[in-house]
N, C-alpha and C positions, 0 to 999 in steps of 0.2 A: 448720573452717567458713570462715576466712578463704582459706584453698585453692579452695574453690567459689564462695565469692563473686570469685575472680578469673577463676576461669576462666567464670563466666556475665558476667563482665563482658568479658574477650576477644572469646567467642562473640557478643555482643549490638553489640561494635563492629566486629567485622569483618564480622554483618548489613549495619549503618549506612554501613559503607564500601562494602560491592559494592551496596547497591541505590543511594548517588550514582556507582558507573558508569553505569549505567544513564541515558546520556542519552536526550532526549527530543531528537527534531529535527525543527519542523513545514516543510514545502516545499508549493508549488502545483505545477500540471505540467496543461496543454493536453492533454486526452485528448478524442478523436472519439467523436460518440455523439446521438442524437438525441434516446430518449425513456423512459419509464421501467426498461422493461425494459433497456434498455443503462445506465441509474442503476444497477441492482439489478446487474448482472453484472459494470460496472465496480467497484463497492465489493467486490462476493463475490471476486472475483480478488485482492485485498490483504487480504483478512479473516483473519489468519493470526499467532500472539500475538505476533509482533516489532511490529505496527499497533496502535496506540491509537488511532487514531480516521482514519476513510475517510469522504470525503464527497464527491460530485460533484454538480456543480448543473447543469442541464441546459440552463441558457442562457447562461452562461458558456462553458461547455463544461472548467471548470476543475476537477481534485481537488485537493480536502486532504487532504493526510495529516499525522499525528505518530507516528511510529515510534520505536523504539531503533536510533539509527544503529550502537550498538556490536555490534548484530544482525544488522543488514540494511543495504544498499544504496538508496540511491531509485532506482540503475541495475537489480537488481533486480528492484526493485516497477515498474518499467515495462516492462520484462521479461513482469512477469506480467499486469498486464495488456493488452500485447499480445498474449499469448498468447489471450488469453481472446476475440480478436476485436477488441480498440480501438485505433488507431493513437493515436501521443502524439508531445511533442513530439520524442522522441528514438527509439522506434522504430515502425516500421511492421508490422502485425499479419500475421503471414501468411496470404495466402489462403485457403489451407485452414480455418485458423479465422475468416476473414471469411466464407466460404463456406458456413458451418454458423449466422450469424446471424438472426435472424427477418426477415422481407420489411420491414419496418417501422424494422429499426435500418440497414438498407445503407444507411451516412452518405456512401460514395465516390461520387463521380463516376462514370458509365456510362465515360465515356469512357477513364478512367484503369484501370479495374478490366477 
């Protein structure tokens, strides 16, 4: 008996141990975007379970996220969503998937694009 209560007691601390790995790291990050439909695609791009929580605000223009940094990158998650079509502050979205955007989110400049 005292054998299984040791060994659920191991088991129940080495739980306790790997889930305080698991940090949390919240960051902000400058992503382009105008109006809700680009809210909803910028969040769905990072909606993926290393993301606890994606938020972007539309007049800021800024996302929140809280991630497991021991997971993921915020290099990454901006990664992903420029893919998705939104330039940020660290990369620029490719055209091709800028070019698949709805008439309403082309946040570029005519001139630049």
């Amino acid at each position: 008996m005292s054998r299984i209560i040791l060994v659920l007691s191991i088991i129940f601390i080495s739980v306790s141990l790997s889930a305080q790995d698991k940090k949390v790291t919240e960051a902000e990050f400058k992503v382009s975007g105008i109006c809700e439909m680009c809210k909803s695609r910028i969040e769905k791009s990072v909606k993926i379970k290393e993301v606890k929580f994606a938020k972007w605000k539309k007049n800021s223009k800024m996302l929140k996220l809280a991630y497991f940094s021991n997971s993921i990158s915020s290099d990454s998650l901006l990664k992903r969503v420029a893919a998705a079509g939104h330039d940020n502050e660290k990369y620029k979205a490719p055209d091709s998937a800028y070019d698949k955007l709805h008439s309403c989110c082309l946040y570029r400049e005519q001139s630049s694009h």
